[in-house]
C-alpha positions in Angstrom: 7.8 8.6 17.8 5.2 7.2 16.0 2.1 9.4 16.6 -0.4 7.1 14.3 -2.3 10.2 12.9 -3.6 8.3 9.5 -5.1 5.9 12.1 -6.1 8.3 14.5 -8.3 10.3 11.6 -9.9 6.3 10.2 -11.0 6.2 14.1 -12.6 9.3 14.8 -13.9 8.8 11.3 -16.0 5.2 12.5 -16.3 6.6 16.0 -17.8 10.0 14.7 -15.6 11.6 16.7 -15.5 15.4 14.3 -13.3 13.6 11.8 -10.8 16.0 9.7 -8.8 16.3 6.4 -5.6 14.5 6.9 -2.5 17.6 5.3 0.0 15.5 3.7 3.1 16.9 2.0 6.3 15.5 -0.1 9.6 16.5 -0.6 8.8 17.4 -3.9 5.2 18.1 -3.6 3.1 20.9 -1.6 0.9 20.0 1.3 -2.7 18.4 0.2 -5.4 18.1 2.1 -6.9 14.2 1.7 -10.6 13.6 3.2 -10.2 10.2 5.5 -13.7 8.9 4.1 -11.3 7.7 0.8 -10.3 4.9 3.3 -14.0 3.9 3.7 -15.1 3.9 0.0 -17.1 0.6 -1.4 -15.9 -1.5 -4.3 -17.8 0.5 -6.9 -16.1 4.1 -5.8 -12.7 2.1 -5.9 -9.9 2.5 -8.4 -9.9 0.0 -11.7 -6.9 -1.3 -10.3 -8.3 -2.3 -6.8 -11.2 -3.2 -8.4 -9.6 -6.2 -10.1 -6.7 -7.1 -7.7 -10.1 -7.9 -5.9 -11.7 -9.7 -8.3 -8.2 -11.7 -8.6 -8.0 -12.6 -5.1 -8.6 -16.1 -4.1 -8.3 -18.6 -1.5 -6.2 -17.8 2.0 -5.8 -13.5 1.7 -3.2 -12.0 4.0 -4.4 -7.8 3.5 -0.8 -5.9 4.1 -1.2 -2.1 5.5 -5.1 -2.8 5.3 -6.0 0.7 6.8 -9.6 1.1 7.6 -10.4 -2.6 6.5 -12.3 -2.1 2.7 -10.7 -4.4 1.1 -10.9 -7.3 3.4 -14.6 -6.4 4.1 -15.2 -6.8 0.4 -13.8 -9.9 0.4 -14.9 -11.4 3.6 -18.4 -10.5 2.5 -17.6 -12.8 -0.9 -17.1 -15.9 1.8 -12.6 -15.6 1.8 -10.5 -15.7 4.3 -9.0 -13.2 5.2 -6.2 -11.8 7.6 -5.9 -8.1 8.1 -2.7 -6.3 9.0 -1.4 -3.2 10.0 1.4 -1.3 12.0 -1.5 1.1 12.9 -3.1 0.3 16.0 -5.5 2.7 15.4 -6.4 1.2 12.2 -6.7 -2.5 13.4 -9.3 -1.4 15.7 -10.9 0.6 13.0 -11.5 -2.8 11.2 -12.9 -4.3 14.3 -15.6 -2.2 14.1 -16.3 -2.4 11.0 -16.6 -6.1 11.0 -13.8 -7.7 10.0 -13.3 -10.7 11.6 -9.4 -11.5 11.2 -7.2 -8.6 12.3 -3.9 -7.9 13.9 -1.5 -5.0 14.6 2.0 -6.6 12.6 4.5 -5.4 10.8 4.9 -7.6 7.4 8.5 -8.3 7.9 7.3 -9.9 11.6 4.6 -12.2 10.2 5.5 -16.1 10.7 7.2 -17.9 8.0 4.8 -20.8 9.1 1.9 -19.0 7.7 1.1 -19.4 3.8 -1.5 -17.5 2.1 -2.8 -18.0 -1.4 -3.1 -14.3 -2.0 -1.5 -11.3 -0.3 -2.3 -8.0 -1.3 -0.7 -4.7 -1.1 -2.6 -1.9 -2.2 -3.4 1.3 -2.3 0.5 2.0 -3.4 1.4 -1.3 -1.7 5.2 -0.6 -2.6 5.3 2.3 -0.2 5.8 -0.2 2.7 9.0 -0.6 1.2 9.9 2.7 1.9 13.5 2.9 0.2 15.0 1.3 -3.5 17.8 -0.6 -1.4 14.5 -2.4 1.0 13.3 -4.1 -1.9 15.1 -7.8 -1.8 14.0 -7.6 2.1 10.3 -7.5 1.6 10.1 -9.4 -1.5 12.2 -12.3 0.5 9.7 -12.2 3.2 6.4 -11.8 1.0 8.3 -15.1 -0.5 8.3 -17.2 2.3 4.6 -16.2 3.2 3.4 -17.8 -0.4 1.9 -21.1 -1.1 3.7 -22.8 -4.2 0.9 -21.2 -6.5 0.2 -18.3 -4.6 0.1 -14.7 -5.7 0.9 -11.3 -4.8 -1.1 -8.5 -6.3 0.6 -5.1 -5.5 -0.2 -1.4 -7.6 2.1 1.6 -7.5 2.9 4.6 -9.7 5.7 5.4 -11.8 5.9 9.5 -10.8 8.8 10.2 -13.6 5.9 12.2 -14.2 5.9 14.7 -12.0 9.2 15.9 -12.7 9.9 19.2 -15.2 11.6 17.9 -19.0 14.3 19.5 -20.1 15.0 20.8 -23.8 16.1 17.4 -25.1 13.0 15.8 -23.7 14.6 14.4 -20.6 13.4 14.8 -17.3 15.3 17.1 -14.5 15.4 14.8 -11.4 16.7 16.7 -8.4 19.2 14.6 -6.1 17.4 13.0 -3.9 18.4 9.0 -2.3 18.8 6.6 -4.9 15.9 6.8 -7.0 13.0 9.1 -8.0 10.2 6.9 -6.7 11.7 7.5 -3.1 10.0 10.1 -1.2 9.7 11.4 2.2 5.5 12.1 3.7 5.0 14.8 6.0 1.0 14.5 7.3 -0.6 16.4 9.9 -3.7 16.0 11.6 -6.0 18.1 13.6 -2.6 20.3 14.3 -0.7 17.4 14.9 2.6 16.0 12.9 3.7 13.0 12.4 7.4 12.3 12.1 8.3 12.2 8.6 8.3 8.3 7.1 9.6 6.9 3.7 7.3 5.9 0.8 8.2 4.6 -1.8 6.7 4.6 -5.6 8.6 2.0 -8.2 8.1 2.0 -11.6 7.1 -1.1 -13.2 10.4 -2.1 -14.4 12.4 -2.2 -11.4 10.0 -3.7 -9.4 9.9 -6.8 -12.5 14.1 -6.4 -12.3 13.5 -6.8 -8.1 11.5 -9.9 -8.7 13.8 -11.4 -11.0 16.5 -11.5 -8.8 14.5 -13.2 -5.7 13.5 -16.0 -8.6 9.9 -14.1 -9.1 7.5 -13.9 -12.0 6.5 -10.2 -12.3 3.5 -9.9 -14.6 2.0 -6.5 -15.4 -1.8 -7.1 -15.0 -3.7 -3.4 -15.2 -2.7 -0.3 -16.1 -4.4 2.7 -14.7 -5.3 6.2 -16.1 -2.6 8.2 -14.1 0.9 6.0 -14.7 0.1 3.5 -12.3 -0.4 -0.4 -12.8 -1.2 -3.3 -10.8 1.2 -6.7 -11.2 1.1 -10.0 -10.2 3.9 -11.5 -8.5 4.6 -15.5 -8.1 7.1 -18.1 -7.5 
């Protein structure tokens, strides 16, 4: 069952409601504790690479997984319209009472066709929503038919080759693990509660451009960051 604990921290967090450190934890990383107030930063405590998907956004902005609602307040404030999403009920009422003024609890893949944005966003790791390699042509197909003929998506991610031990030659030791080292499974716990575990999923540069490719996308390779992650630009 889905417990909404992210959610659950981002309100109490708004509400003041004793707020406390989300514990997240990967199968192949050791639990973390991450403060919820990262969800409320403003655009000058933001990444480079949010920063400037941002600045890139333009005309009708559909905000995928928007969490606590700082991106689309950013932009909203800037005079764009903008539609913010989310699976997290929690969340979308979060936004609400923040301010922002287009909201609703959606899963991407159950958005109508009908509706075409300029921009769409994913951020903040947006290719976690994707959750497995083999999910890819899905979303992409779907993110497709949400596009104007010149519109863009602007998604980040991480390539976490990284984070995996190099053996003698120079190679990295990969355990055995799905279908590719970007996919990971999140634990997270929250004021003693646990969430069941969910998929994320962290694609290097090249395979999402190889995804893209295939769905008749142009994958562009806007910003890259200080800690193997990049922003792109996707359009038709």
């Amino acid at each position: 069952m889905f417990k909404d604990l992210f959610g659950k921290a981002m309100l109490d967090y708004v509400q003041n409601n004793q707020p406390e450190n989300l514990i997240t934890e990967t199968n192949i990383s050791e639990a973390d504790e991450m403060d919820v107030s990262y969800f409320f930063r403003s655009f000058k405590d933001m990444p480079k690479l949010e920063q400037k998907a941002l600045k890139l956004a333009k005309g009708n902005i559909l905000d995928v997984g928007c969490g606590a609602g700082s991106h689309a307040l950013y932009l909203q404030e800037k005079g764009l319209n903008v539609l913010a999403i989310d699976i997290s009920a929690n969340a979308v009422e979060t936004c609400k009472i923040r301010g922002v003024e287009k909201t609703m609890q959606i899963d991407i893949l159950q958005v109508d066709d009908s509706e075409k944005f300029n921009t769409i966003l994913l951020l903040m790791n947006g290719t976690g929503i994707f959750g497995r390699l083999k999910n890819i042509d899905q979303y992409l197909s779907k993110l497709k038919t949400l596009l104007t003929d010149n519109g863009q998506i602007l998604i980040d991610s991480s390539d976490i080759i990284y984070m995996f031990d190099e053996d003698d030659d120079g190679g990295k030791w990969i355990p055995i693990y799905g279908d590719y080292y970007g996919e990971l499974t999140f634990n997270v716990s929250y004021k003693g509660d646990k969430e069941e575990p969910f998929n994320w999923l962290y694609l290097d540069f090249n395979t999402l451009q190889n995804a893209c490719i295939a769905q008749n996308l142009k994958c562009e390779l806007v910003l890259e960051g200080s800690n193997f992650d990049y922003l792109a630009r996707i359009t038709k």
